[in-house]
RODO-2510 file (C-alpha; in nm, 4 decimals, decimal comma):
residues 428
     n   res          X          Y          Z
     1     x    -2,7994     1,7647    -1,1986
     2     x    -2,5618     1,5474    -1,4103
     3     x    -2,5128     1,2353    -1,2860
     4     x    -2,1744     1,1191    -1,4514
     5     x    -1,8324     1,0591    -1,2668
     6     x    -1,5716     1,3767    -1,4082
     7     x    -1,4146     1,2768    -1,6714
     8     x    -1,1083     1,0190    -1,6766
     9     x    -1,2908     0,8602    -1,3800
    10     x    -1,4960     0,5472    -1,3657
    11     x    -1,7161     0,3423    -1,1341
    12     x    -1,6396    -0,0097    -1,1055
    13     x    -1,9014    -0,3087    -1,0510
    14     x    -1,8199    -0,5832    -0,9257
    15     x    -1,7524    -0,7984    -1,2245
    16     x    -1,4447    -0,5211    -1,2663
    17     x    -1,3413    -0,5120    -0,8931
    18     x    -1,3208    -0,8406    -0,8355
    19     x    -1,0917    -0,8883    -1,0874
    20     x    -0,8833    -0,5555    -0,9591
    21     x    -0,8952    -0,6885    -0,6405
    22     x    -0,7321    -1,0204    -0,7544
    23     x    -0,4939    -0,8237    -0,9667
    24     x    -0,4165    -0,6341    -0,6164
    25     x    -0,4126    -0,9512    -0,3886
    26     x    -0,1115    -1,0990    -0,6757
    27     x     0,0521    -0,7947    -0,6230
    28     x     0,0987    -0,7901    -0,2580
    29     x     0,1796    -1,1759    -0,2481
    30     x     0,4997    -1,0829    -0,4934
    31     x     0,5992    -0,7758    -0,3430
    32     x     0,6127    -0,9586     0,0076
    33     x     0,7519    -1,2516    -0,1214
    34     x     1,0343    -0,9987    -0,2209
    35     x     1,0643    -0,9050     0,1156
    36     x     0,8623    -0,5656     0,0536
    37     x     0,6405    -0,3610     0,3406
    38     x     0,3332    -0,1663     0,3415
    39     x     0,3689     0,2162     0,3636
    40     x     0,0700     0,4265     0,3310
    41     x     0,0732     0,8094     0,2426
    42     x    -0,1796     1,1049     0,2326
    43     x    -0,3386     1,1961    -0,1262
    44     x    -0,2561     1,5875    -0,0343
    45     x     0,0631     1,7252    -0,0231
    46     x     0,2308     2,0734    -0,0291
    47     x     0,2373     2,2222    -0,3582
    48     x     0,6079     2,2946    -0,2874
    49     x     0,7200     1,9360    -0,2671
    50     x     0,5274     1,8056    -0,5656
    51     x     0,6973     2,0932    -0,7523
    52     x     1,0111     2,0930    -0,6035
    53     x     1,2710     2,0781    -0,9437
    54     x     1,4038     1,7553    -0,7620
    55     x     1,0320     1,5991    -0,8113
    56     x     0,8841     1,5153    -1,1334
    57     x     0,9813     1,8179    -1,3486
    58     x     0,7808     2,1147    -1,5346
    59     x     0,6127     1,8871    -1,7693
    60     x     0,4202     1,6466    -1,5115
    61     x     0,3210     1,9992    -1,2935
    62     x     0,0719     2,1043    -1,5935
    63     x    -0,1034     1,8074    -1,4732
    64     x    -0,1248     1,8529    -1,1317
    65     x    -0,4699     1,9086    -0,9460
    66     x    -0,4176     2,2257    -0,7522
    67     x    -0,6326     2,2882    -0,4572
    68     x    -0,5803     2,5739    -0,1652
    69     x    -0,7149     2,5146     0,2216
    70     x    -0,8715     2,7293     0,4151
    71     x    -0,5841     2,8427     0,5903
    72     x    -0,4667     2,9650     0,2017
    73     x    -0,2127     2,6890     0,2217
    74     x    -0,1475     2,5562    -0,1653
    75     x    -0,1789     2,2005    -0,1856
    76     x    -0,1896     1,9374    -0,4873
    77     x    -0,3373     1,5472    -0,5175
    78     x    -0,0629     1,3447    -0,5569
    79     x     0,0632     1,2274    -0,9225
    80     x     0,2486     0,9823    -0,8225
    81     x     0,3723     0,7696    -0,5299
    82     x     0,7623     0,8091    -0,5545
    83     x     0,7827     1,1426    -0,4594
    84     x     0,5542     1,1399    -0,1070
    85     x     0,7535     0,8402    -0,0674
    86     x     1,0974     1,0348    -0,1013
    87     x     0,9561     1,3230     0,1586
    88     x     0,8990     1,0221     0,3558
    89     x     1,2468     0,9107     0,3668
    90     x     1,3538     1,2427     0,3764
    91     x     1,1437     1,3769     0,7006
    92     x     1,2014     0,9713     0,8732
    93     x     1,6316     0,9937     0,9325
    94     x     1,5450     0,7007     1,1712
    95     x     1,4586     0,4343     0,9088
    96     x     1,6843     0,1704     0,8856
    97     x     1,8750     0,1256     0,5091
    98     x     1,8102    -0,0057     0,3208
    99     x     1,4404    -0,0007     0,2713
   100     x     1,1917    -0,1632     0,0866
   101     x     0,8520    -0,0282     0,0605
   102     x     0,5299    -0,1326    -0,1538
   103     x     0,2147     0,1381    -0,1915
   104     x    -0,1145     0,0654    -0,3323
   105     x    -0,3336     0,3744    -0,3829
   106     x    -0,4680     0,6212    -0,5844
   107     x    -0,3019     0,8813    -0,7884
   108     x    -0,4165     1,1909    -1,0208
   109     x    -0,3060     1,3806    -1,3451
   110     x    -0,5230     1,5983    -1,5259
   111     x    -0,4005     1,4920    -1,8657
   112     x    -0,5189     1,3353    -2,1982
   113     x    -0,7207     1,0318    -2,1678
   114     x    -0,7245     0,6757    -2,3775
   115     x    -0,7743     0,3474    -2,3032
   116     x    -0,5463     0,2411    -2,0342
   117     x    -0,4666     0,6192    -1,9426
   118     x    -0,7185     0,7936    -1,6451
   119     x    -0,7006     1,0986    -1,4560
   120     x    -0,7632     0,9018    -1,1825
   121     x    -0,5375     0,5704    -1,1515
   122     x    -0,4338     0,3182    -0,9002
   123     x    -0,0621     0,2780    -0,8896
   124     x     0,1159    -0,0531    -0,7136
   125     x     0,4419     0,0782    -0,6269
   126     x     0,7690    -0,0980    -0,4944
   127     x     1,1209     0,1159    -0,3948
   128     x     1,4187    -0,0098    -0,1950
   129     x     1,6084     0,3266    -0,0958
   130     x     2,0063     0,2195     0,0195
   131     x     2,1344     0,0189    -0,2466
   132     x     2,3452     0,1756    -0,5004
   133     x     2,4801    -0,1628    -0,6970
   134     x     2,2400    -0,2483    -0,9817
   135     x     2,1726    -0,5633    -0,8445
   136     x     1,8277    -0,4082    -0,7039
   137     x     1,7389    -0,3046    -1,0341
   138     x     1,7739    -0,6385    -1,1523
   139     x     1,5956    -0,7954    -0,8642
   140     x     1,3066    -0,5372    -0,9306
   141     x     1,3020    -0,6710    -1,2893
   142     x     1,3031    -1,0434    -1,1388
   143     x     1,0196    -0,9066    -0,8912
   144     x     0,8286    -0,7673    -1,2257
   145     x     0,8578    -1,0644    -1,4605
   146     x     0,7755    -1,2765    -1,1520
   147     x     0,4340    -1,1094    -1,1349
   148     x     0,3357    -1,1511    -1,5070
   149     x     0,4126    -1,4939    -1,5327
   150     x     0,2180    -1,5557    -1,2214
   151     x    -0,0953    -1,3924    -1,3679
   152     x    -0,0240    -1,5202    -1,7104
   153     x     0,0667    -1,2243    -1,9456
   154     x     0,3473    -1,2380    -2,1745
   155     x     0,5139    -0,9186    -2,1699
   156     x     0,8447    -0,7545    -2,2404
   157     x     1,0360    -0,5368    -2,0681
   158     x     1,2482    -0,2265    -2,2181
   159     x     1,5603    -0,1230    -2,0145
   160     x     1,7437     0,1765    -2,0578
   161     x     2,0078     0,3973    -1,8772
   162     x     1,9794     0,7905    -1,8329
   163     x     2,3761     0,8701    -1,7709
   164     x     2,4205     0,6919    -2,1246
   165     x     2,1552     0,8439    -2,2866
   166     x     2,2885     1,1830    -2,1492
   167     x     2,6356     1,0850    -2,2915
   168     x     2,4807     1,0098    -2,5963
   169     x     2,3263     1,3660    -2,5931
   170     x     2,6601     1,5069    -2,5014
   171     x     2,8130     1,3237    -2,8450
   172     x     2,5105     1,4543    -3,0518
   173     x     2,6266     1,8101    -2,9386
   174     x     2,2913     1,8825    -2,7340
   175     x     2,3564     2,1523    -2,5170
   176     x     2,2794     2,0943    -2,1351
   177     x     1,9539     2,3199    -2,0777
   178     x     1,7976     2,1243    -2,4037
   179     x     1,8730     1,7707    -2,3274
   180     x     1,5876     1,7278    -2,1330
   181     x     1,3713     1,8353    -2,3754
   182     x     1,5052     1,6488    -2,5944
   183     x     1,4937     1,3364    -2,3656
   184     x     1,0699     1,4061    -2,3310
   185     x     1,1226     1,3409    -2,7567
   186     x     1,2930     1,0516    -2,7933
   187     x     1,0628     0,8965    -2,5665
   188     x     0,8214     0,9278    -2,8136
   189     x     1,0427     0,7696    -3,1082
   190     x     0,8179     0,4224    -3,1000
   191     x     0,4870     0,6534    -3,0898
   192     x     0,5381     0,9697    -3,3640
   193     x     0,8749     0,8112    -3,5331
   194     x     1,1867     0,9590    -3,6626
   195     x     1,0196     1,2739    -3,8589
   196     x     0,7837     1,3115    -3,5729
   197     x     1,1007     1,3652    -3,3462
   198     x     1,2422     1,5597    -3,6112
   199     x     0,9672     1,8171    -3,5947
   200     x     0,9729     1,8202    -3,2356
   201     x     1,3494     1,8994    -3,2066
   202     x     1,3150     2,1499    -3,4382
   203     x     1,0790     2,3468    -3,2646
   204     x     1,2691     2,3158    -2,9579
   205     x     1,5997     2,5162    -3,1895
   206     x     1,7934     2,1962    -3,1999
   207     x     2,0655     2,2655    -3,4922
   208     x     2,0268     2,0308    -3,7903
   209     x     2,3107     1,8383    -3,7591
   210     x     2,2600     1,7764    -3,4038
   211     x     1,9054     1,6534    -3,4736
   212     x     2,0276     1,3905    -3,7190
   213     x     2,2987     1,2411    -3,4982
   214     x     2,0326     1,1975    -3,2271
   215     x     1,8170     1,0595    -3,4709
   216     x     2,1020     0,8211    -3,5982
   217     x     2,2408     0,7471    -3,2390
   218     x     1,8726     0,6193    -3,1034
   219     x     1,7509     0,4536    -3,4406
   220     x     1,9069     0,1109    -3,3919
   221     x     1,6717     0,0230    -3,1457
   222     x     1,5768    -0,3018    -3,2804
   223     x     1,9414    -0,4495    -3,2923
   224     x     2,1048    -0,7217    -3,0390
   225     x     2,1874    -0,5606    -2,7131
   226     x     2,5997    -0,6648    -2,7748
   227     x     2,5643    -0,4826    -3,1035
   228     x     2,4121    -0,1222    -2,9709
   229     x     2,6673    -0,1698    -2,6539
   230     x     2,9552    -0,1838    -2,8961
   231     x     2,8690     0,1098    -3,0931
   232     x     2,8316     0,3075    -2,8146
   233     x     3,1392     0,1968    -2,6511
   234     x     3,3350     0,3143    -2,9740
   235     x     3,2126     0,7024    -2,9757
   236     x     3,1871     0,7577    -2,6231
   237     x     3,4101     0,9407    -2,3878
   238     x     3,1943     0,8339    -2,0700
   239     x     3,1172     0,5155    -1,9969
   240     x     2,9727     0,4911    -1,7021
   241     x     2,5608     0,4528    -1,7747
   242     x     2,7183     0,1959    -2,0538
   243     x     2,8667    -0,0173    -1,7763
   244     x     2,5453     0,0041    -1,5537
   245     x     2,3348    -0,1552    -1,8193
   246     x     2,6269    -0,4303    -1,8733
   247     x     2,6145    -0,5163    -1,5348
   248     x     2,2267    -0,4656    -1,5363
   249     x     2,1319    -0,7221    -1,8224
   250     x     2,4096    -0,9515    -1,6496
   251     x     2,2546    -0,9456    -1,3361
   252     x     1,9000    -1,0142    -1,5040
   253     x     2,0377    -1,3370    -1,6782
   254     x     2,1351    -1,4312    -1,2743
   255     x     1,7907    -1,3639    -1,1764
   256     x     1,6420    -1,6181    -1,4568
   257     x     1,4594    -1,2872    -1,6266
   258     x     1,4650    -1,3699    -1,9933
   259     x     1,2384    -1,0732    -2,1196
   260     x     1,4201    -0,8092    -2,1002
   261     x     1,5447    -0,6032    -2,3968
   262     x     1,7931    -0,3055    -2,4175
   263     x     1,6155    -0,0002    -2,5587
   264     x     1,8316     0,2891    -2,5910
   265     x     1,5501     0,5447    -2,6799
   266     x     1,3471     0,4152    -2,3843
   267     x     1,4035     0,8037    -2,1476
   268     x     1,0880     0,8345    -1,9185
   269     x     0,9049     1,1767    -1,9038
   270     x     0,9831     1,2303    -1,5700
   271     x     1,2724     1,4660    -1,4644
   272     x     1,3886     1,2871    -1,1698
   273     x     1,5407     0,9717    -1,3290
   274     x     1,9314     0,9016    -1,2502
   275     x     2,0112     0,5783    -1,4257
   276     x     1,8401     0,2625    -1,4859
   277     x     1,4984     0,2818    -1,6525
   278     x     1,2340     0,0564    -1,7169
   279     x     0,8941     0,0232    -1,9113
   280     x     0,6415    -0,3172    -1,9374
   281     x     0,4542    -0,3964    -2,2899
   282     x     0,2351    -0,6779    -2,3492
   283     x     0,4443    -0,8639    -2,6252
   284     x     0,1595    -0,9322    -2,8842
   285     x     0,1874    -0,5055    -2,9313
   286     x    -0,2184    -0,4877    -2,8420
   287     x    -0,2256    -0,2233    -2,6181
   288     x     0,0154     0,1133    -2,6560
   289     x     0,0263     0,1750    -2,3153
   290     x     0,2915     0,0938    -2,0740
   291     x     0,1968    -0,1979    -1,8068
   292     x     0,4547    -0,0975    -1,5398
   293     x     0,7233     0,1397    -1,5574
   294     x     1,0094     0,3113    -1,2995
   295     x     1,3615     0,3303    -1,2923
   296     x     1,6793     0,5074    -1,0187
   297     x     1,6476     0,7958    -0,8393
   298     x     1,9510     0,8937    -0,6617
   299     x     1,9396     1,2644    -0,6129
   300     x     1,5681     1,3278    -0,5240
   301     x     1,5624     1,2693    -0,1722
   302     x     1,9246     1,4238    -0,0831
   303     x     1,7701     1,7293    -0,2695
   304     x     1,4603     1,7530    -0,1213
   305     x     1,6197     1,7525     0,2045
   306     x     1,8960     2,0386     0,0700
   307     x     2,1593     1,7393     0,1575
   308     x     2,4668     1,7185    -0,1208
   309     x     2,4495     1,3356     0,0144
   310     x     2,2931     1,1415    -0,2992
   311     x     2,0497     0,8491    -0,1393
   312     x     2,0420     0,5559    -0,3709
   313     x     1,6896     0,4359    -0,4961
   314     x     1,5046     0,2973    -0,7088
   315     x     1,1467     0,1748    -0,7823
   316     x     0,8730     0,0329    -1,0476
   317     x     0,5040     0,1291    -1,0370
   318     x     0,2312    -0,0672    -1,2012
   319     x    -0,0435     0,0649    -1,3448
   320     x    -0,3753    -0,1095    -1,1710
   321     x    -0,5505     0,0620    -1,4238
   322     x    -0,3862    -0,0528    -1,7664
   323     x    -0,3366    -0,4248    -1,6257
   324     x    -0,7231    -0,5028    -1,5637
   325     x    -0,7268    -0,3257    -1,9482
   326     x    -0,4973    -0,6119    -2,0190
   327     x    -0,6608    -0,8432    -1,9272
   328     x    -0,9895    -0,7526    -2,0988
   329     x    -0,8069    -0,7379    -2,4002
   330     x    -0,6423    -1,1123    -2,3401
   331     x    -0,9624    -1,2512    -2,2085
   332     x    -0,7313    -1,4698    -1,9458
   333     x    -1,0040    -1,4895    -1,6901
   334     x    -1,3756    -1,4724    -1,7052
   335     x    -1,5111    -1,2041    -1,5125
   336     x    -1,7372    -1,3007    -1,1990
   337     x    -2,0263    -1,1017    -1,0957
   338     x    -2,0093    -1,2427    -0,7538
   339     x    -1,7404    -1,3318    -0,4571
   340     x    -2,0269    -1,5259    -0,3356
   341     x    -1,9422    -1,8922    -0,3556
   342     x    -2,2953    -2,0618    -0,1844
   343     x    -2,6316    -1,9217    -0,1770
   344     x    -2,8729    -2,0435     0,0914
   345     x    -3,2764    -2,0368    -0,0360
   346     x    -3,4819    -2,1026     0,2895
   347     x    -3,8242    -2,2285     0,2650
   348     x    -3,8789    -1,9977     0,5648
   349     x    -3,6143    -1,8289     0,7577
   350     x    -3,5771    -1,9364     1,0528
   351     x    -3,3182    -1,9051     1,3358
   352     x    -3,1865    -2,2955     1,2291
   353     x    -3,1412    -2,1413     0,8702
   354     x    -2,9256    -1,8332     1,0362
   355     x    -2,7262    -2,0761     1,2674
   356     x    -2,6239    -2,2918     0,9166
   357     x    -2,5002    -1,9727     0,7653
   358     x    -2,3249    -1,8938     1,0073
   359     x    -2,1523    -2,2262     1,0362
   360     x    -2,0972    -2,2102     0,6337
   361     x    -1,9414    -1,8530     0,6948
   362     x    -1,7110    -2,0261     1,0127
   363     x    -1,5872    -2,2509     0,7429
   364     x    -1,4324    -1,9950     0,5198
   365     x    -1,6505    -2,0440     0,2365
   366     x    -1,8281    -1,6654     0,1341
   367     x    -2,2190    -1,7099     0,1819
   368     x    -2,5219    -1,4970     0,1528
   369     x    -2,8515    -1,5554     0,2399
   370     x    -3,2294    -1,5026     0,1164
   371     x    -3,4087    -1,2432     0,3963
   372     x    -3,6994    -1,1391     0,2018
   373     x    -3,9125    -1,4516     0,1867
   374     x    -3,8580    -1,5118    -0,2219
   375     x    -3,9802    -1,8644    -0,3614
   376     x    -3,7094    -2,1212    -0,4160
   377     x    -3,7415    -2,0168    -0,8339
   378     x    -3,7079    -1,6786    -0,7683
   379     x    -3,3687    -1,7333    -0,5562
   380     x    -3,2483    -2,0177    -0,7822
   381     x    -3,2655    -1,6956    -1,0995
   382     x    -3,0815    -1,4622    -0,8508
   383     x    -2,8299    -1,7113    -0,7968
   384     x    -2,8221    -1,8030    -1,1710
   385     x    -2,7674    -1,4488    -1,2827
   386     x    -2,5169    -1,3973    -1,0664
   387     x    -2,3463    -1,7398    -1,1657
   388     x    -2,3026    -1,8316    -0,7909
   389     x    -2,1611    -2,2144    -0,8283
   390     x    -2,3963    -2,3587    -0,5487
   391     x    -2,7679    -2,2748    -0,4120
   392     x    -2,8266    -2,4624    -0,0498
   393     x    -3,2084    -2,5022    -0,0018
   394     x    -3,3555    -2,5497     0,3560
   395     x    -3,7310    -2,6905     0,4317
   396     x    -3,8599    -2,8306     0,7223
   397     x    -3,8168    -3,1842     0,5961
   398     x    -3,4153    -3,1113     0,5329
   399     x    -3,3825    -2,9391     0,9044
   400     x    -3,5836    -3,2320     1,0156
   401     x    -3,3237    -3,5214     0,8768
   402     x    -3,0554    -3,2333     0,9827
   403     x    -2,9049    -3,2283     0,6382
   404     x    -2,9064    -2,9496     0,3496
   405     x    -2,9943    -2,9997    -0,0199
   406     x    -2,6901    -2,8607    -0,2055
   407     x    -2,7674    -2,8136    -0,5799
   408     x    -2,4430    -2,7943    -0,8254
   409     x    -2,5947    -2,4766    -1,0474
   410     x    -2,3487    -2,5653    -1,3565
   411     x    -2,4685    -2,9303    -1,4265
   412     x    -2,8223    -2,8538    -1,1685
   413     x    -2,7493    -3,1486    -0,9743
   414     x    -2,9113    -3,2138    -0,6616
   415     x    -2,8067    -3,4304    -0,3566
   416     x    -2,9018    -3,3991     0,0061
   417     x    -2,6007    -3,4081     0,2503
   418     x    -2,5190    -3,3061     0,5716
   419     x    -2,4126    -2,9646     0,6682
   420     x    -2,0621    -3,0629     0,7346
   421     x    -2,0548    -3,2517     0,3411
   422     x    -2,1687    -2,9940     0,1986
   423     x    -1,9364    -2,7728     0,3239
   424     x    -1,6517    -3,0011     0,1915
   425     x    -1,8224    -3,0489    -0,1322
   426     x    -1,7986    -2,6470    -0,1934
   427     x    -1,4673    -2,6380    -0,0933
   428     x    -1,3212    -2,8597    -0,3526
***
C-alpha cells in the first residue's frame, strides 16, 4: 500500500490551514463588502458543458479529469468555477441582473506541477453577469487591490484587452483560425521571450514577416501606458478594445487603484475571454506564478444556451493555493499551530472544571481542555509546543477561593484571578 496523496495534491496541518482559512475568511469579508453572494456548485459536470467550444477551449480539455457513471454518462471534475457558474446563469432565466456571485471551492487540472501550481487547487472566485460598461472591471480591480492591501502584499496588476489584441493580430496579418494559437504564445512572452515565441509561431506555420510584426507589436511592454495607446491608435483600423482599456485605466484612477499597469502581451490561455483581462504578481518578481487572474466573458453563456443574445460578464479568481505560497515566501505572518487561545490543566477533572470551560467557551474565547489526567508539566509542554498564549490551572485550593490561576506562557507569568478576569485578560 502506498501511503502518499496523488500527485499535485497535498495534506494540510494545521499550521497551513489556519493560515488558508484566514486567507479565506479576508476573502469573503471583501467580496461581501463589495456587495458579492455565496453560490455553491457541484465538482461534476457533463463532459459536454466543460467542453462546449464556448467553455475554456481545446487546450484546458487535455487537462480535464474524465470520469464515466454507471449509467455510462461522461462526466469531468470541474477546472474551473466560471464555467458551472455560466450553466448556472444559463439554466436560472429567473435571476435578477445584474448579479454578483463569489465561490470558494475546489478545482482540478491534470497538468504540470511547480510551486504555486497543483492539480488540485482552491479557487476564490467573484463574477457580476449584467453589466456591459467597464466600470465593473474596474470595480473588480478596486475589489482585488482592496484585498492585498488588506492582507499586506504588494502586488501589481497587468491589464490587457482581447478585441485589441485581436486587432493587433489582424494588423500583423494573422489569419483568423491561427490567432488563437498565437494568443496561447504571446502569453508566454515574459516566460520563454521573444525567440521562444519565435519558435513557437513557427511551428504553428506563421509566415516570417507576420511573426516579426507580432513580435514588434507586443515588445514594448515595458513602456508608459499613453505611449503603447498611441502607437496603437496610429496603425489601427479598429479601435474599439483600445477605447475599453482607456476607459478601463480611467475608471481605475476613480476607484483609487494605483497598481495597475497596461500589458499588451498579457492574453490568458483560456478561449473564452471577450475583452478586459487581468493577471496579479507579487511586485518584488519572487514567485512566477500568477496570484489572481480573470477577465470578460460576454459570449459564453448566450452560447451555451444556443442564444445569439451576448450576456455581459466578467470575473477574477484567486488562487488559494499560490497566495498561502505567498505568503511563505514573504514571511508576513507567523504560522500558528493552534486556534486554541486558553488551555485549561485541571488538577483533577471535575464537573466544576467542565462548568469553567464551558463558561470560557460562552465567552467567545476558543478553549480546550486536559481529559486524560496528565500532570500540570506535562500539559504546560503540550501547551508550550503548541504555543497556546495562556494555560488556566484548576486545584482544589483555586475552586475553593472560586478563582483560576491564569499563567501568561510568553513571559510565564502567573496571577490568580477570577473566572470572569481572566476571561477579560485573554481577550485583550
Amino acid at each position: 500500500m502506498v501511503l502518499e496523496t496523488p500527485k499535485g495534491t497535498r495534506d494540510f496541518l494545521p499550521e497551513d490551514k489556519i493560515i488558508r482559512d484566514n486567507l479565506v475568511k479576508t476573502l469573503k469579508e471583501i467580496f461581501e463588502l463589495y456587495g458579492y453572494n455565496p453560490l455553491e456548485t457541484p465538482a461534476l459536470e457533463n463532459y459536454e458543458t466543460l467542453s462546449s467550444k464556448y467553455a475554456g477551449g481545446s487546450e484546458i480539455m487535455k487537462e480535464v479529469y474524465q470520469v464515466t457513471d454507471n449509467g455510462g454518462r461522461k462526466l469531468g471534475l470541474r477546472y474551473d468555477l466560471t464555467v458551472p457558474f455560466a450553466r448556472v446563469i444559463a439554466t436560472n432565466s429567473s435571476i435578477k441582473k445584474p448579479f454578483k456571485r463569489y465561490q470558494i471551492d475546489r478545482v482540478w487540472r491534470d497538468g504540470p506541477i511547480k510551486l504555486g501550481r497543483y492539480r488540485e487547487f482552491w479557487q476564490c472566485d467573484v463574477d457580476v453577469v449584467g453589466i456591459s460598461s467597464v466600470l465593473a472591471d474596474a470595480e473588480i480591480l478596486s475589489l482585488t487591490s482592496t484585498f492585498f492591501r488588506r492582507i499586506g502584499l504588494d502586488v501589481i496588476i497587468k491589464v490587457n484587452n482581447r478585441k485589441l489584441m485581436n486587432s493587433l493580430l489582424d494588423f500583423a496579418g494573422i489569419k483568423k483560425e491561427l490567432q488563437e494559437q498565437t494568443i496561447l504564445a504571446i502569453d508566454k512572452l515574459y516566460k520563454i521571450g521573444p525567440d521562444g515565441v519565435r519558435k513557437e509561431l513557427e511551428e504553428k506555420g506563421l509566415a516570417d514577416d507576420s511573426i516579426a510584426k507580432v513580435l514588434s507589436v507586443f515588445s514594448s511592454c515595458d513602456k508608459p501606458a499613453e505611449e503603447i495607446l498611441k502607437k496603437f491608435s496610429d496603425i489601427l483600423e479598429n479601435k474599439e478594445g483600445l477605447e475599453e482599456i482607456r476607459s478601463l485605466l480611467d475608471a481605475c484612477k476613480s476607484f483609487g487603484v494605483d497598481n495597475v499597469r497596461f500589458d499588451p502581451s498579457l492574453a490568458r490561455g483560456l478561449a473564452y475571454y471577450t475583452g478586459t483581462v487581468f493577471e496579479v504578481y507579487l511586485n518584488d518578481g519572487s514567485l512566477s506564478s500568477s496570484l489572481a487572474a480573470g477577465g470578460r466573458y460576454d459570449k459564453m453563456i448566450g452560447n451555451l444556451i444556443e442564444s445569439k443574445e451576448e450576456v455581459p460578464a466578467v470575473g477574477i479568481s484567486f488562487g488559494l493555493d499560490v497566495l498561502a505560497d505567498a505568503f511563505a515566501l514573504s514571511k508576513k505572518i507567523p504560522k500558528k499551530k493552534s486556534v486554541v487561545e486558553v488551555f485549561l490543566a485541571p488538577i483533577k477533572t471535575t464537573n466544576a472544571c467542565i462548568s469553567i470551560l464551558k463558561k470560557i467557551r460562552d465567552a467567545e474565547i476558543k478553549a480546550d481542555m486536559d481529559f486524560s489526567g496528565k500532570g500540570i508539566t506535562k500539559n504546560l509542554e503540550y501547551a508550550s509546543k503548541l504555543e497556546i498564549p495562556y494555560v488556566i490551572i484548576i486545584g482544589d485550593s483555586e475552586l475553593k477561593d472560586k478563582k483560576v490561576k491564569l499563567r501568561n506562557m510568553k513571559s510565564g507569568e502567573e496571577r490568580m484571578l477570577t473566572l470572569e478576569q481572566a476571561i477579560t485578560e485573554v481577550k485583550k
